[in-house]
C-alpha positions in Angstrom: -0.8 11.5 -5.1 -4.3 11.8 -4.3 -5.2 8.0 -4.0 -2.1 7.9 -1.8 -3.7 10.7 0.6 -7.1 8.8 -0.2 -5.4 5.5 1.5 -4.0 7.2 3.7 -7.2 8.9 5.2 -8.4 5.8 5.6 -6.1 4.9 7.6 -7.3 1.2 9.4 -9.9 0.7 7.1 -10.5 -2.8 6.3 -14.2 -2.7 5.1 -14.9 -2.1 1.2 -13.1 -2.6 -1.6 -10.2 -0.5 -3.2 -9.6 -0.5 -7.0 -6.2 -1.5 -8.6 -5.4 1.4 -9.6 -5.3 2.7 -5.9 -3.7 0.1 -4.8 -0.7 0.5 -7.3 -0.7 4.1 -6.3 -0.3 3.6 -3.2 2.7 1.4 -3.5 4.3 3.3 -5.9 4.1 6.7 -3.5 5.1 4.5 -1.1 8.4 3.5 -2.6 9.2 6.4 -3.8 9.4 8.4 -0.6 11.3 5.3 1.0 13.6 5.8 -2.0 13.8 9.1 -1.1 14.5 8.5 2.5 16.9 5.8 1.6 18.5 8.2 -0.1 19.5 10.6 2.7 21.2 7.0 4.4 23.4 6.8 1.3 24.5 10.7 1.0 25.4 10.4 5.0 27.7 7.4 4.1 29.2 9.0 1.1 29.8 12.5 2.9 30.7 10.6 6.1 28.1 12.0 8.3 26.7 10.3 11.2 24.1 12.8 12.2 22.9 12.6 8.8 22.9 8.9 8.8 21.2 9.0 11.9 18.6 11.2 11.1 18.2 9.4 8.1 17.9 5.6 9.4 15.6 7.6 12.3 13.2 8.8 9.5 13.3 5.4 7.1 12.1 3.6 10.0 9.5 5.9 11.2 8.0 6.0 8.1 7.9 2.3 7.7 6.5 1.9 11.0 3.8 4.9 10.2 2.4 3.2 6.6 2.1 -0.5 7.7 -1.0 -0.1 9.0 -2.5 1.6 6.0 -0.7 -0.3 3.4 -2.3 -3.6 5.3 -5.6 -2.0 5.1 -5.5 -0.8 1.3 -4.0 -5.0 0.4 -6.5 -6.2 2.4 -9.7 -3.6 1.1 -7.7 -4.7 -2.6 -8.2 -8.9 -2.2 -12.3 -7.9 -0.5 -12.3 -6.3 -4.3 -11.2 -9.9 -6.2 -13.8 -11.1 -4.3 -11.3 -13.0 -1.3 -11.3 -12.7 2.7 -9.0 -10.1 3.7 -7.3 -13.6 5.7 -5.5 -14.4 2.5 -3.0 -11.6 3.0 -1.0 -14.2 5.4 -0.3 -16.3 2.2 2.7 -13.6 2.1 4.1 -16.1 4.8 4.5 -18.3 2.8 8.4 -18.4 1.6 8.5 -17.9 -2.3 5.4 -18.5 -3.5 3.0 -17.0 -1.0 4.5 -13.1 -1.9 3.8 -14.4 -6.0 0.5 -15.4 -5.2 -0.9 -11.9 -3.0 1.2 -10.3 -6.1 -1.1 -11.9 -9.0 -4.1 -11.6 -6.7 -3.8 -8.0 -6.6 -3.1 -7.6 -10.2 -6.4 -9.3 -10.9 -9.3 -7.0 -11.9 -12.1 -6.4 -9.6 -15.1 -8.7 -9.0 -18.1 -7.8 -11.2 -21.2 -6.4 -9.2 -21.6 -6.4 -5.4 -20.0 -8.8 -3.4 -19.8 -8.8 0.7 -17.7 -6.7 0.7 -19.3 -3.6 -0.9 -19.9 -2.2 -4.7 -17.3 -1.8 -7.3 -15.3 0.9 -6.4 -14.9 1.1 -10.2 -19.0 1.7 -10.9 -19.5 3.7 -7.7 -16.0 6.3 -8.1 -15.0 7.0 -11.9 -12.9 9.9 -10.7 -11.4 10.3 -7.5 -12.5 13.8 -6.2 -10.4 16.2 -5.2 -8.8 15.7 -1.7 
């Protein structure tokens, strides 16, 4: 939870580098509270609620709209640590394989030493301190 709150503070931030595992974080906080949003849509259907469903598609899209920014900024601070231009993130465009391609460049480990982007993030932050 804390590298989600980390990406999260830095919010529009697309200088530096962000490790995988921050990265991965992130995402995986991500999805789960849009699971959990999601979740709320599919208990108005089943109880036949349309406040609830309201409320619910109100919240799933505010929250979407809320972490684009910093999901952009932690893919972006992720591809500056493989040692690529923050530009390649509109590879995604591309149908099929441009969403494969941003997928294995984000898997890939970091870029050894300093690059222009920054010091590893892996050398410079063992632990993430406490938030």
């Amino acid at each position: 939870m804390s590298w989600f709150l980390k990406s999260l503070k830095q919010y529009a931030d697309f200088r530096g580098r962000a490790r995988r595992q921050e990265y991965w974080m992130f995402s995986l906080f991500s999805i789960i509270f849009g699971l959990a949003l999601y979740f709320v849509i599919l208990i108005s259907l089943i109880i036949d609620s349309m406040g609830l469903g309201i409320l619910g598609f109100l919240l799933f899209g505010i929250y979407y709209l809320a972490i684009f920014v910093p999901s952009l900024a932690v893919t972006v601070r992720r591809l500056h640590d493989t040692g690529r231009s923050g530009w390649w993130y509109f590879i995604s465009f591309v149908p099929l394989a441009g969403g494969i391609i941003l997928l294995v460049f984000c898997c890939l480990d970091s870029e050894n030493g300093n690059n222009q982007w920054g010091s590893n993030p892996k050398n410079s932050d063992s632990a993430i301190e406490a938030i």
